[in-house]
C-alpha positions in Angstrom: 0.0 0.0 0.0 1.1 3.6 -0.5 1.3 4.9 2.8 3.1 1.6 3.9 5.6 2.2 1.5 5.6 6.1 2.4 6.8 5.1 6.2 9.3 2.6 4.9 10.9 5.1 2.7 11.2 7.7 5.4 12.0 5.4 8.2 15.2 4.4 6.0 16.2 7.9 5.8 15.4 9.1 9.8 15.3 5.9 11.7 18.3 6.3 13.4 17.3 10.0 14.0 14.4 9.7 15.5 16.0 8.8 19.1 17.8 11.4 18.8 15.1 14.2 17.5 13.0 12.5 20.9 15.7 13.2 23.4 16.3 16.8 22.1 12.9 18.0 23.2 12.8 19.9 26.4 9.1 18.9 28.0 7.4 15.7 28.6 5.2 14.4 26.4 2.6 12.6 28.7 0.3 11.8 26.1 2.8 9.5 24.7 3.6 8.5 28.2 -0.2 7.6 28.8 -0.3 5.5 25.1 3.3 3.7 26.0 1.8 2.3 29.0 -1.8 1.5 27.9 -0.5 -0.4 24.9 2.2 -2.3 26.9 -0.6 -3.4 29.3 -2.0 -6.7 29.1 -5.2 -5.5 31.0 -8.5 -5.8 28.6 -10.1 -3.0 30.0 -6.0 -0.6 29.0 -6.5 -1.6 25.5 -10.3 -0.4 25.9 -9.7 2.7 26.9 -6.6 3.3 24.2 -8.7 2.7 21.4 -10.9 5.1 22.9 -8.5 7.3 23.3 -7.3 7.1 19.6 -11.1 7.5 18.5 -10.6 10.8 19.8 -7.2 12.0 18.6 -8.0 10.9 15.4 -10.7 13.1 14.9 -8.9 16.0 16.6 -8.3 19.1 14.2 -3.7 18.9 14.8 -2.2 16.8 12.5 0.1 15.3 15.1 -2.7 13.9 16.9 -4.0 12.0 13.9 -0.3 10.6 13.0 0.1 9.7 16.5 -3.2 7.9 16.5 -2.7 6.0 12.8 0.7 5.0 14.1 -1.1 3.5 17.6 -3.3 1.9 15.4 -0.9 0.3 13.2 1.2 -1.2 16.5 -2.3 -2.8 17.5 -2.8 -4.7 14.0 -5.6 -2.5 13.0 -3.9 -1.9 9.7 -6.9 -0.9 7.6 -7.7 1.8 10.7 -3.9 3.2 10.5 -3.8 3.3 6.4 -7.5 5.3 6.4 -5.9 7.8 8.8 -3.0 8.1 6.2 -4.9 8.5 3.4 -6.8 10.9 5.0 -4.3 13.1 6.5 -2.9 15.0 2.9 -7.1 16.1 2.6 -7.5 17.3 5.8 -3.9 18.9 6.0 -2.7 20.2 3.2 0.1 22.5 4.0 1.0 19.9 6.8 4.0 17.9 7.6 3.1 14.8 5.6 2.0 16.9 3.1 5.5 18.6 3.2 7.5 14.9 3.3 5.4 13.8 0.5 6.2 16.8 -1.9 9.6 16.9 -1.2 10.0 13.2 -2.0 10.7 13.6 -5.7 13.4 16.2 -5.2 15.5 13.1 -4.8 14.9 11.6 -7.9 15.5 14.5 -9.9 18.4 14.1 -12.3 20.2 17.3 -12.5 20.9 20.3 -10.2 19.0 23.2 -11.4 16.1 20.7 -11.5 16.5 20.0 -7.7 17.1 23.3 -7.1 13.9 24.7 -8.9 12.0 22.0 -7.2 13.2 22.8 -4.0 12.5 26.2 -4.1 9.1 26.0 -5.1 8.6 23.5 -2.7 9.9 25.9 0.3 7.5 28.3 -1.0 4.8 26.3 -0.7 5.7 25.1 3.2 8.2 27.9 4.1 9.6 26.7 7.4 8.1 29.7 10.0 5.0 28.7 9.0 5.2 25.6 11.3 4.3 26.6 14.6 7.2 24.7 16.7 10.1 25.0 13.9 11.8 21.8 16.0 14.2 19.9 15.5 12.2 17.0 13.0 10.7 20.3 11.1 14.9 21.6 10.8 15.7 18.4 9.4 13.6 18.3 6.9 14.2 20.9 5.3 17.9 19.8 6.0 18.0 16.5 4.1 16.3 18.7 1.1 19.4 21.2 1.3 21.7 18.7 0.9 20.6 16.5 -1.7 20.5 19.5 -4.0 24.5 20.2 -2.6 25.4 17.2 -3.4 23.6 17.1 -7.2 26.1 20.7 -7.6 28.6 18.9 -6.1 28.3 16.0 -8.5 28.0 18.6 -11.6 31.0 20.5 -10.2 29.2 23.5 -9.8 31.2 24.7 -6.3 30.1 27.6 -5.6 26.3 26.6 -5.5 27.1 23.4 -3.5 29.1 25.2 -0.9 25.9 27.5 -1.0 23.3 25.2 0.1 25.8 23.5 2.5 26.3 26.6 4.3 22.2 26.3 4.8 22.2 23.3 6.7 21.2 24.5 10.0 21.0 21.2 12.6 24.4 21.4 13.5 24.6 17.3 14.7 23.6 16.5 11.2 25.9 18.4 9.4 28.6 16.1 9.8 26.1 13.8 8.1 25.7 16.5 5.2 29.3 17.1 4.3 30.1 13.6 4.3 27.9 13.8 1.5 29.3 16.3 -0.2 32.4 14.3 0.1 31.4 11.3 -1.5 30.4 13.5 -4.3 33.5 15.8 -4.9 35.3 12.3 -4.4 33.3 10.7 -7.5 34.0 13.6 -9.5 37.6 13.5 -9.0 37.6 16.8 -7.4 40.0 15.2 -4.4 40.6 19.5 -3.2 36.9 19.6 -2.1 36.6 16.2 -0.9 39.3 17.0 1.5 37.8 20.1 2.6 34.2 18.5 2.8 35.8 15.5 4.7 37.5 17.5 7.4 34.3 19.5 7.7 32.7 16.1 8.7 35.2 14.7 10.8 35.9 18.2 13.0 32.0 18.1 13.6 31.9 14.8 14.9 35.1 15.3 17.1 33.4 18.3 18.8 30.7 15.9 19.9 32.6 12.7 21.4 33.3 12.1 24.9 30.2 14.0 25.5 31.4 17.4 24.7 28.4 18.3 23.3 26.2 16.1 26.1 25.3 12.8 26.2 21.3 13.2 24.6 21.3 10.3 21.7 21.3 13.0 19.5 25.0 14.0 20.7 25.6 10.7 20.2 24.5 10.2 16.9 26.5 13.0 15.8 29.6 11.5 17.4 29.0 8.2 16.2 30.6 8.9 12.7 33.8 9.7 14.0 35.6 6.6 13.2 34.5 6.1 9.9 35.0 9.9 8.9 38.8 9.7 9.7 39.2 6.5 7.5 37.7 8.6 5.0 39.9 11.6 5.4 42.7 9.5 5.4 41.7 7.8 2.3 41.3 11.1 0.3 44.6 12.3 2.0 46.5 9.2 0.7 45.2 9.6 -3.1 46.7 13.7 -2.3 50.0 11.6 -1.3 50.1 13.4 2.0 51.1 10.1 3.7 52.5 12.1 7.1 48.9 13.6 7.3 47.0 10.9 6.1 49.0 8.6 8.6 47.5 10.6 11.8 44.1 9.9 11.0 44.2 6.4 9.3 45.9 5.0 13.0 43.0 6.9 14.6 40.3 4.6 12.6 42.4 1.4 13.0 42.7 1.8 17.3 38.8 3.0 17.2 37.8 0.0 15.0 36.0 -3.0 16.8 36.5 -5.6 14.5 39.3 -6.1 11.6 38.4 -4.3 8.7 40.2 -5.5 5.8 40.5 -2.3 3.1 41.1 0.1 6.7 44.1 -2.6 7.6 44.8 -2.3 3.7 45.1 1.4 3.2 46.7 2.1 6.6 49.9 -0.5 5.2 49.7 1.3 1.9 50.1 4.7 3.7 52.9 2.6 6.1 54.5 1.8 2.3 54.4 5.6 1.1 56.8 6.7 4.4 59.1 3.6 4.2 57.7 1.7 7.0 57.5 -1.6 5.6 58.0 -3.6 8.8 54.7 -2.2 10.3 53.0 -2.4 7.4 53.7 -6.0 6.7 52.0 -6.5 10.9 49.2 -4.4 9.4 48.9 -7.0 6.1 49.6 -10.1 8.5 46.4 -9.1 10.0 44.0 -9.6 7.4 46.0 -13.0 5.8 45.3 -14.9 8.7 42.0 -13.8 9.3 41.4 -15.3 6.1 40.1 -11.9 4.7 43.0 -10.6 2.2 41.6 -9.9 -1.7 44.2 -10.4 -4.4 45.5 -6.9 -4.2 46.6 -7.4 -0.4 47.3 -10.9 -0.6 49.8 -10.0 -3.6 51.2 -6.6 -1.4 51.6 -9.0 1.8 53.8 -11.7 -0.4 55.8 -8.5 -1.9 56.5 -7.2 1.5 57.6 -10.5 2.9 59.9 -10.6 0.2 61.5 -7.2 0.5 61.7 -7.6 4.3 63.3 -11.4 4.2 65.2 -10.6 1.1 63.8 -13.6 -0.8 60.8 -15.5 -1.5 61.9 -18.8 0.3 59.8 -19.9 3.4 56.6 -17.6 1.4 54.5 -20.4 0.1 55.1 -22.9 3.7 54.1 -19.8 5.5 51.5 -19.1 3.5 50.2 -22.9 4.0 50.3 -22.5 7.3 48.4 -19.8 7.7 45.7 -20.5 5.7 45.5 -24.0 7.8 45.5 -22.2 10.6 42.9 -20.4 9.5 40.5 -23.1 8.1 41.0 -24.7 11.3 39.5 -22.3 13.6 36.5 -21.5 10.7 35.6 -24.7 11.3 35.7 -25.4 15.0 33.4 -21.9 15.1 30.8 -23.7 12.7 30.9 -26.3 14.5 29.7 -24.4 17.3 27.1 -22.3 15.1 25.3 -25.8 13.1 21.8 -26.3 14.3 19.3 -28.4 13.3 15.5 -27.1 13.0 13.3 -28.0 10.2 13.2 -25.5 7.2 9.7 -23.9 6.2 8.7 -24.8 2.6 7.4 -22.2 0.5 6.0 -21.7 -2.8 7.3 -18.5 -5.1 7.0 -16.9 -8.1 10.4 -16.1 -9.8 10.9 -12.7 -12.1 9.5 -14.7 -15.2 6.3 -15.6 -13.4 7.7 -19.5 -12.6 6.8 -21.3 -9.7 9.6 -22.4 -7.5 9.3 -24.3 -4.2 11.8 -25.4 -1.5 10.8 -29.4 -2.4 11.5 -28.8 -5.7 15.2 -29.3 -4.3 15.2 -32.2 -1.9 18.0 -34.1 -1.6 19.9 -31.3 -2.6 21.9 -28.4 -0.6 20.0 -25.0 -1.1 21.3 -21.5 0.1 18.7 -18.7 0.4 19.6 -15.4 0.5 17.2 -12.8 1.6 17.8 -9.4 0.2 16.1 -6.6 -1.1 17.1 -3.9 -3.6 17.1 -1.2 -0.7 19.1 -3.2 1.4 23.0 -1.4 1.1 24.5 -4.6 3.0 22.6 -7.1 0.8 24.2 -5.1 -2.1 27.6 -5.2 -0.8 27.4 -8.9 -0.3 26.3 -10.1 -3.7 29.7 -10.0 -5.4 31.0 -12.6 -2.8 27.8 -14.3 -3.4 28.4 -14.1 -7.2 31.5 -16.0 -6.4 30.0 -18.7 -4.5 27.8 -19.0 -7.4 30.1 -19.6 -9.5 32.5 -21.8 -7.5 29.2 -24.5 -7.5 28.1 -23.7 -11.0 29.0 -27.0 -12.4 27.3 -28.9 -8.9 23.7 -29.7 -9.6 23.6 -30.7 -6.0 23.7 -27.2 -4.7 20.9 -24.3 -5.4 21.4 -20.7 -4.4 17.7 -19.0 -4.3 17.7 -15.4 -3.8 14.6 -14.2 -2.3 13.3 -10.6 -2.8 11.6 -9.4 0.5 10.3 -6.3 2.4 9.6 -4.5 -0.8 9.1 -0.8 -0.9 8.8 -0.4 -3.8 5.6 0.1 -6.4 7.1 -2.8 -8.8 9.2 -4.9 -6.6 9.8 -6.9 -9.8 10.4 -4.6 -12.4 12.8 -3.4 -9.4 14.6 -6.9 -9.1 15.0 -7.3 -12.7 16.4 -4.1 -13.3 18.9 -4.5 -10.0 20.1 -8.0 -11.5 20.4 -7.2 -14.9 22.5 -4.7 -14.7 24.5 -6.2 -12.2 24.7 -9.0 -14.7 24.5 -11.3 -11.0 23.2 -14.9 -12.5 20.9 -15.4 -9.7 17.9 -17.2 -9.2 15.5 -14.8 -7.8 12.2 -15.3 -6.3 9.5 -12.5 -4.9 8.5 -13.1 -1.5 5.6 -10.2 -1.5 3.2 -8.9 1.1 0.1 -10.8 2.0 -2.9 -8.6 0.6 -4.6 -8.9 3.7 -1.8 -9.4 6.6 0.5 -7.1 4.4 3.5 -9.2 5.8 5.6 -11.2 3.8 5.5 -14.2 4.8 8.6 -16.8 3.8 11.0 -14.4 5.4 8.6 -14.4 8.3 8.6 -18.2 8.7 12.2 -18.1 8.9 12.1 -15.8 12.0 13.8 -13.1 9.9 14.8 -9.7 11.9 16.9 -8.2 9.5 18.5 -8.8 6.2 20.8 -9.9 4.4 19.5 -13.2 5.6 21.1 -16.1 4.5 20.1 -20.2 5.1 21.9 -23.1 3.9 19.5 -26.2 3.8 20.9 -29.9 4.2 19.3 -32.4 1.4 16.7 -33.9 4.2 15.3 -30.2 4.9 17.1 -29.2 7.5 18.8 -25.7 8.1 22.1 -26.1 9.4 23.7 -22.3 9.3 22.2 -18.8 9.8 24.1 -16.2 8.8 22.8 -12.1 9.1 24.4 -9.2 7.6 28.1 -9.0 6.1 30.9 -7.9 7.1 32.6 -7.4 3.4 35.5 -9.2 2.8 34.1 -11.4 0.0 37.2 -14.2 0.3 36.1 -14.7 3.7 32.6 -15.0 3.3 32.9 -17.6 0.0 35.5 -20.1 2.9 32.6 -19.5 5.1 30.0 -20.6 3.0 32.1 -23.1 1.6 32.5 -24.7 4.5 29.2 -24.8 5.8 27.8 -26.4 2.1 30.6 -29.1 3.0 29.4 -29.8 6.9 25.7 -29.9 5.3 26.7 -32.1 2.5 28.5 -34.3 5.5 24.9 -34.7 7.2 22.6 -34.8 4.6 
């Protein structure tokens, strides 16, 4: 439905703002309080007197009582109740916030600069900002994400001067980090490295001056801090392609000691900036990292064997070492899967692929069948596909193992036409099913019979039915994740 796929598309873009936009109000909202604790309530007679209590706000003349109620209504199932109040809301408020989100949707979509720009300023003419009686925070950033997609289309035309002009517009200073490290992506595309330093620094320095609670501790603060560590990598990417190594060498150890986990191309570029100021030795620890974690590409994997070389003075011992290593490696993979196998029974299901086909999970018993739940929105999903290309074609020859690729959580008016537009010009060859909405429970249902939270989603089903290995999200270092998979299809294969 529209107004399903409406909230989708803006909950994409805010989501992770909305905590924060909550904690940067100044008065308690009881109201909320009051509907929190009546719909937590497992008392008959609470979830009486809510509904009554949405009767009423829904027919109240404020448009924020009305969206309050419709999203109420949609938490207690009454779905057709939430989408009426929906529908209704761009009659009954015209010049209203919905209203506003709804026009400025297509600014995004727009192709060139001077078409954003004429869009956007018809459309602040229509719902200039002081005409919004509280001006807060959710109505700043509004009218902030607006500003700086039309930056970034200059930005991508190479029109500076206008893209530095809506920049300097941007007026919610915790998400302006968020806006210049949009910029920065689009000087960087452009090959206009001057501005995506400038852009990047920008972004970092307004992150800085929020960690450590410098700026408070609100969510919103620590939104705006979150970015830190990924900003610096970026700087010192940009920074490394200017060849100022010294500089770039400040800010790339920063990410690495903020960084959780290994990440391969941060490891990667923080050797190659070790390699541009003669510190081979450290960047050969840096390299030695990501080998035997089993997550070195070609490129590093070929960098690694030339430092060994340089620092050794020859290539004998290279290949044992490498051997052992790699064992190494494969050992521990395994005793983790080991740990991770389960056994539960896998629910069948019966899809349509993008030529209309039928395909069901029996269709492949006795065989070893990976599903892979994506969806063209999904970023992660995206990123993942080329290691999942390569699995696919590592088994292409095997008629004994099926990859199906399941489209999901559409939000889109053609989730097909979407699909088959995503695929083909990928060129992925993927088998790829639709897994759309129930008309009448308007959930999708295979990826709810597999209990999924959030995708990508991936399941690899033994030859009796069985689903031995979960796996959620990625964590893009495509070598690893093909050993991984590789490894489970084997341990499946070995108990089917």
């Amino acid at each position: 439905m529209k107004f399903l796929k409406t909230i989708c598309a803006m909950l994409l873009l805010v989501n992770t703002l909305n905590i924060a936009v909550a904690q940067k109000k100044t008065t308690v909202d009881t109201t909320m309080k009051y509907l929190n604790r009546l719909i937590s309530s497992k008392d008959s007679a609470d979830k009486q007197l809510l509904k009554a209590k949405l009767s009423v706000m829904a027919r109240e003349n404020r448009e924020k009582s009305v969206i309050t109620a419709a999203n109420y209504y949609y938490q207690l199932g009454d779905l057709k109740q939430s989408e009426k109040l929906y529908a209704d809301l761009l009659v009954r408020f015209p010049l209203g916030t919905r209203a506003r989100n709804e026009a400025s949707r297509g600014i995004y979509e727009l192709k060139t600069a001077a078409e954003a720009e004429a869009a956007y300023k018809a459309w602040i003419k229509k719902f200039p900002p002081e005409q919004y009686e509280n001006n807060n925070v959710a109505d700043r950033l509004d009218y902030d994400y607006i500003r700086s997609v039309v930056a970034n289309k200059f930005a991508a035309e190479k029109n500076v001067a206008k893209a530095n002009a809506y920049a300097r517009m941007l007026e919610e200073d915790f998400w302006k980090g968020n806006g210049y490290s949009g910029l920065t992506t689009a000087f960087y595309k452009n090959g206009d490295l001057a501005n995506a330093e400038i852009y990047a620094k920008m972004a970092m320095d307004n992150a800085f001056s929020y960690i450590d609670g410098k700026k408070g501790n609100e969510n919103w603060a620590k939104f705006a801090a979150s970015g830190y560590s990924g900003l610096t990598s970026t700087y010192a990417n940009i920074l490394f392609d200017l060849k100022k190594y010294g500089e770039a060498l400040k800010y790339s150890e920063i990410a690495y000691k903020k960084a959780t986990n290994l990440d391969p191309k941060l490891n990667y570029r923080y050797a190659q900036i070790l390699i541009g100021l003669k510190r081979d030795q450290e960047a050969y620890d840096k390299l030695e990292e990501v080998v035997k974690a089993g997550k070195a590409d070609p490129l590093m994997a070929a960098d690694f064997k030339k430092l060994y070389v340089k620092l050794k003075g020859s290539e004998a011992g290279y290949e044992a070492y490498a051997s052992s290593i790699r064992k190494s490696y494969l050992e521990a993979l395994s005793k983790k899967l080991t740990k991770e196998m389960v056994n539960e029974p896998a629910a069948n299901f019966t899809l349509t692929d993008l030529d209309g086909k039928s395909v069901s999970l029996t269709d492949y018993k006795g065989k070893i069948v990976i599903l892979d739940f994506w969806a063209t929105w999904c970023g992660p999903c995206k990123a993942s596909f080329p290691a999942m290309q390569m699995a696919v074609n590592k088994y292409k020859e095997d008629s004994n193992i099926k990859f199906l690729f399941i489209h999901t959580w559409e939000r889109e008016a053609n989730p097909t036409d979407d699909a088959r537009k995503f695929i083909n010009d990928m060129n992925y060859s993927f088998e790829v099913l639709m897994d759309m909405k129930d008309a009448k429970t308007k959930k999708n249902n295979v990826v709810s019979s597999y209990n999924v939270l959030g995708i990508p989603a991936k399941f690899v089903i033994d030859g009796a039915g069985n689903i031995r290995f979960k796996l959620t999200g990625f964590d893009g270092s495509n070598e690893a994740a093909v050993d991984e998979l590789t490894m489970m299809i084997d341990m499946a294969k070995a108990k089917s």
